[in-house]
Structure formats: structure tokens, C-alpha cells
ZAMARGU-4260 file (C-alpha; in steps of 0.2 Angstrom, whole numbers, plus 5000, padded with zeros to 4 digits):
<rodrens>
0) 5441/5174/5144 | 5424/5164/5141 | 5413/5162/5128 | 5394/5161/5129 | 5391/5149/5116
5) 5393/5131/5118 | 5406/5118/5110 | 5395/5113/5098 | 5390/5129/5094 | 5410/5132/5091
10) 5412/5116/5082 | 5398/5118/5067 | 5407/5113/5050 | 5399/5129/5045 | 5410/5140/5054
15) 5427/5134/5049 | 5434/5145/5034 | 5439/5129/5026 | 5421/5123/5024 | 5420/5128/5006
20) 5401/5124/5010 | 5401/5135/5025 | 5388/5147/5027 | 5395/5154/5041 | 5415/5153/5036
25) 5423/5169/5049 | 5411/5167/5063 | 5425/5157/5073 | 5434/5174/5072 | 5417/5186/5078
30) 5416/5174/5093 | 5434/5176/5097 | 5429/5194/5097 | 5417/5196/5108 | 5423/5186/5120
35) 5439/5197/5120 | 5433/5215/5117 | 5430/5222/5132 | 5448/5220/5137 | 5457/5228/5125
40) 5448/5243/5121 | 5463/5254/5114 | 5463/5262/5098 | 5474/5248/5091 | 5479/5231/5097
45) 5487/5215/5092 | 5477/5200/5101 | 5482/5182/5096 | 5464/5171/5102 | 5464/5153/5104
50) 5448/5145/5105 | 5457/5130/5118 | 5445/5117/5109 | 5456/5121/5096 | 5457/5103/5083
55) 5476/5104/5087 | 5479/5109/5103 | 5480/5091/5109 | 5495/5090/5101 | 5505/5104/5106
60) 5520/5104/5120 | 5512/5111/5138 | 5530/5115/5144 | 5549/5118/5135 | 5552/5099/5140
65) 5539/5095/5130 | 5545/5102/5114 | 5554/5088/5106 | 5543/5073/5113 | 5529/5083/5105
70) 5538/5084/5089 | 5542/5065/5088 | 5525/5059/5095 | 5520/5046/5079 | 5503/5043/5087
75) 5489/5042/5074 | 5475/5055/5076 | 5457/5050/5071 | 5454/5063/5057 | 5437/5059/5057
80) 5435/5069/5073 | 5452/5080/5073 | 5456/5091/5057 | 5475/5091/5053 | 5471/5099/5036
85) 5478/5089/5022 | 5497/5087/5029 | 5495/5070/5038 | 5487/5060/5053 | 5499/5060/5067
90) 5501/5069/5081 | 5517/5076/5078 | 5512/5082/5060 | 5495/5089/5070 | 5508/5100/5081
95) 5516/5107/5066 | 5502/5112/5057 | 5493/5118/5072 | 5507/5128/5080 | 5512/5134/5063
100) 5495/5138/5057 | 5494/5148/5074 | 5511/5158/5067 | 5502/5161/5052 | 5487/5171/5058
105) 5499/5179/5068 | 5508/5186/5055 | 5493/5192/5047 | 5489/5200/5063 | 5507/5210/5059
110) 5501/5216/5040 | 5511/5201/5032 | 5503/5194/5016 | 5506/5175/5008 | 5522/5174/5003
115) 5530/5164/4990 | 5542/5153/5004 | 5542/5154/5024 | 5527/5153/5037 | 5514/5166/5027
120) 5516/5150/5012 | 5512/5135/5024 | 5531/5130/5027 | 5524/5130/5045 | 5520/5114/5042
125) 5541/5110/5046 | 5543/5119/5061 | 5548/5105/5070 | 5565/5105/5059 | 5568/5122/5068
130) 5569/5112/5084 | 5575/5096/5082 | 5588/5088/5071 | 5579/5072/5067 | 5562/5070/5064
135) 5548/5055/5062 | 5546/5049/5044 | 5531/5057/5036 | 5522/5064/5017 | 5529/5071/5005
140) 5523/5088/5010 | 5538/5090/5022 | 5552/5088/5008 | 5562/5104/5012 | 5569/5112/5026
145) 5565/5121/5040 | 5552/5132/5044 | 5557/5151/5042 | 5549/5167/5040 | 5552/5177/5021
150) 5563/5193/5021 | 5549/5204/5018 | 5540/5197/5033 | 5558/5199/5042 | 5560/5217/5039
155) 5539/5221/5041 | 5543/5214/5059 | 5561/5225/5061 | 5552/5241/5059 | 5535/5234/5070
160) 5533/5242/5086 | 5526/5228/5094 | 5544/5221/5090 | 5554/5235/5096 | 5565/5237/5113
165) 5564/5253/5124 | 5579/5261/5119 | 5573/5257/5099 | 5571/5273/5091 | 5552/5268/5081
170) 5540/5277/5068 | 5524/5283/5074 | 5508/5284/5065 | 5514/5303/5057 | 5528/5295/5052
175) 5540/5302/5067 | 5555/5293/5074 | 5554/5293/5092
</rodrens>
């Protein structure tokens, strides 16, 4: 879907939540919003947006062959122009982090809170361990091992009925199986 604003509307430092400066810190998510309401106009709905001039997007895999060349692309990124947070400057590290990030706000999306370990505490920013068993020398942020989900987040997901097959007996909102 499109938006009306322009990129540099949708670029402002002032819209980015991580501008602690910011005076307009969630308007990234209101624009998402309005470009994407008229299409789902159910009572609930779980909508993942990208905005595709998204500061990682670059970086990410277009196809499954993709995958592990993305994850072991060394090339440095400009971070005067590309944000990869604080993790690194290559474009590898910039698809963990943006694919991850992406996995983050999703799990929001499904009620899950920041956790002590897994994806809702920034151990996104392995993911590439979960697809690859070497890996490009990088910071000391990626001391670890791979990325995972927590057990709470696990079993939130189990009982979700976004996760849940035909035949899966689920709760509805009155708390009935069905």
C-alpha cells in the first residue's frame, strides 16, 4: 500500500523512536497506519508494516538463495546515512539487526513483553547463527549463541490462534475451546 507523505517526510530524525530528541518519536507507526486501515477493517488484526525505505532493508536476503550470502556480506555500510543501531557497520550485521528488529515488533504485535534472553531482549542481533554455521568476525555484542525466542514467548505463541492449524482445538475471547 502507499503512503501519501514523502521520503523525506518519512525520513525526519524526529520521527524515529530512538531519537531521544524526537518530537514526533511513533509517527512512523500512525503513517504505517493510515496507509493500512482501510484494508483490514476487522475487529482485530495482526498486520506486520514495512515502510520499504526501511534503513535495513538493503541488507536483507530477496530470495531463500539469498539467505547465507546476506549473512556473510562483510561490506561496510555508511552509518552516516544507514542506521544499524549501535551493533556494527556491515551489511551483514545490518541484516541481523534489521531482520531481527523486524521479529521484535512482531512479537509485540503477539502480547510478548522484553524478556530477560531471546528475540524480545535484542538477541536478534545473532539470528544469522540460526542459519549458518560460521559467521564473519564481528563486536563483541555477538558473544553468545543463536538467536531464539524465551519460553514464555514460546508457550504465548502455542496458545495464539494466529499460530493455530484447523484441526487445533483454540480459546475464544469467552474463554471456550473450540
Amino acid at each position: 500500500m502507499k503512503t501519501n507523505y514523502t521520503i523525506a517526510e518519512i525520513r525526519n530524525p524526529q520521527r524515529t523512536k530512538h531519537n531521544s530528541d524526537g518530537k514526533t518519536k511513533y509517527s512512523l507507526w500512525n503513517i504505517a497506519l493510515e496507509a493500512i486501515r482501510s484494508r483490514f477493517t476487522a475487529e482485530r488484526n495482526y498486520v506486520a508494516a514495512l515502510i520499504f525505505d526501511c534503513h535495513t532493508l538493503f541488507s536483507w536476503p530477496a530470495s531463500f538463495e539469498e539467505i547465507i550470502p546476506s549473512f556473510m556480506n562483510t561490506r561496510p555500510v555508511d552509518t552516516n546515512y544507514i542506521g544499524i543501531d549501535f551493533e556494527g557497520n556491515t551489511c551483514w550485521i545490518a541484516a541481523n539487526v534489521g531482520i531481527g528488529a523486524m521479529l521484535h515488533e512482531v512479537g509485540h504485535a503477539f502480547g510478548c513483553s522484553h524478556q530477560r534472553s531471546g528475540a524480545m531482549r535484542r538477541d536478534y542481533i545473532r539470528l544469522s547463527r540460526s542459519f549458518s554455521v560460521i559467521e564473519p568476525s564481528g563486536p563483541p555484542a555477538l558473544n553468545g549463541k543463536e538467536c531464539a525466542w524465551h519460553r514464555l514467548d514460546l508457550l504465548r505463541f502455542r496458545a495464539h490462534p494466529c499460530f493455530a492449524l484447523p484441526a487445533d482445538l483454540t480459546v475464544n475471547k469467552n474463554g471456550f475451546m473450540k
